[in-house]
C-alpha positions in Angstrom: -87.0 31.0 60.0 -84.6 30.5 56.9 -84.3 26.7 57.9 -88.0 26.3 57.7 -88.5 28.2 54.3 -85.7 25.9 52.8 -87.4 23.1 54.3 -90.1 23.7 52.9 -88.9 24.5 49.6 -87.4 21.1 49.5 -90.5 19.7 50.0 -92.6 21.7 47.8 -89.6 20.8 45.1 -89.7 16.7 45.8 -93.4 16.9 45.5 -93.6 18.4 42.3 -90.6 16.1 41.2 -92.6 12.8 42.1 -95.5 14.0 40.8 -94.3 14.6 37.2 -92.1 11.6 37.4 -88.7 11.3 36.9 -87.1 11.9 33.5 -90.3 12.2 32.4 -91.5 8.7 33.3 -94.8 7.7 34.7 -95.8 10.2 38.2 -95.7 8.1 41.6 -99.2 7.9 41.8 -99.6 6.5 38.1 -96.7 3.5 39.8 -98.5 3.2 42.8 -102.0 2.7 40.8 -100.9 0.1 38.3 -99.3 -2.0 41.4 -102.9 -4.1 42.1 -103.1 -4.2 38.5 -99.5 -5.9 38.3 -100.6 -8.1 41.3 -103.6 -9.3 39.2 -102.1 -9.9 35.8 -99.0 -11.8 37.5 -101.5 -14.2 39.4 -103.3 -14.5 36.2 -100.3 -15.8 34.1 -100.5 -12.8 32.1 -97.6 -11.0 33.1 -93.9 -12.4 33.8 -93.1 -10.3 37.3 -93.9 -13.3 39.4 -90.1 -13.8 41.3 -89.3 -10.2 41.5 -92.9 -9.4 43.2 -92.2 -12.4 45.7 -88.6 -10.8 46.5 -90.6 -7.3 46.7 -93.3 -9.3 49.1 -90.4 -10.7 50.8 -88.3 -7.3 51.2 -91.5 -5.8 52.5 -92.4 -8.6 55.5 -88.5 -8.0 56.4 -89.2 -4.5 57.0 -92.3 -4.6 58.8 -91.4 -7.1 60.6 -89.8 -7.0 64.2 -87.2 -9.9 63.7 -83.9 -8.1 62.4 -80.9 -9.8 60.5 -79.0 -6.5 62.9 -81.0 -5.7 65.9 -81.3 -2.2 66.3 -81.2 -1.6 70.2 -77.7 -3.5 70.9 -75.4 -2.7 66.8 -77.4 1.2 67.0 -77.1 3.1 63.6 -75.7 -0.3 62.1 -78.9 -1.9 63.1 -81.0 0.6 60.6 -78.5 0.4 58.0 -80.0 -3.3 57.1 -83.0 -1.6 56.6 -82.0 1.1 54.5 -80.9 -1.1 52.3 -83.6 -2.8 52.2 -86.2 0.3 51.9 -83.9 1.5 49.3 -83.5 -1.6 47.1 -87.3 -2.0 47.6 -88.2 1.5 46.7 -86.1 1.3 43.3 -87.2 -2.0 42.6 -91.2 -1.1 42.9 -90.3 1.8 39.9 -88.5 -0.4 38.2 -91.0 -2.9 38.1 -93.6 -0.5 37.6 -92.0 1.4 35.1 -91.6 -2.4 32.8 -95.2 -3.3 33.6 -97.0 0.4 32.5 -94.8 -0.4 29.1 -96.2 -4.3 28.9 -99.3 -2.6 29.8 -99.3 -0.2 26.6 -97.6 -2.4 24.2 -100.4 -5.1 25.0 -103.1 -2.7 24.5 -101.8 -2.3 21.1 -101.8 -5.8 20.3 -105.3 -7.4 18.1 -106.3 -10.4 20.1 -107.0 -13.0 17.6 -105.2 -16.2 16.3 -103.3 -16.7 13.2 -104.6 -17.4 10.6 -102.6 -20.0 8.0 
């Protein structure tokens, strides 16, 4: 019974810490809102995050996907340890990414649309 009330208490304690965000950055489900908006503005031209949301595309299809640069059945634990990588590099890069874009996102609200004027 002491197991499950740590367990528990570990979860209760990485909710709360993805829900406020880590050092005080945006929450998880702030990232995980502005990621269609990311999608959009980068197909529109408006936003430079193009490459690194191919390579995140990319990462993603390799995970899902049942071909596997290390076959899991024959190599064992070495066969998940491509993924791991793979999740983890993905997972950092998606609050990276989103982290840039929600501060491109402010700073271009702030911004006057409007030309110069000579």
């Amino acid at each position: 019974m002491g197991k499950t009330l740590k367990r528990s208490a570990a979860f209760t304690a990485l909710a709360r810490a993805l829900a406020a965000g880590a050092r005080g950055g945006p929450s998880l489900g702030t990232r995980l809102a502005a990621l269609p908006r990311m999608i959009r503005a980068t197909t529109r031209g408006e936003y430079d995050g193009g490459l690194r949301l191919a390579l995140m595309t990319a990462a993603t299809a390799y995970i899902v996907s049942p071909i596997d640069l290390l076959p899991e059945i024959p190599l064992a634990i070495f066969g998940l340890a491509d993924d791991a990588v793979m999740i983890t590099w993905l997972a950092g890069s998606v609050l990276a990414e989103t982290d840039r874009f929600l501060e491109w996102e402010a700073r271009r609200s702030s911004v006057i649309p409007g030309g110069l004027v000579p």
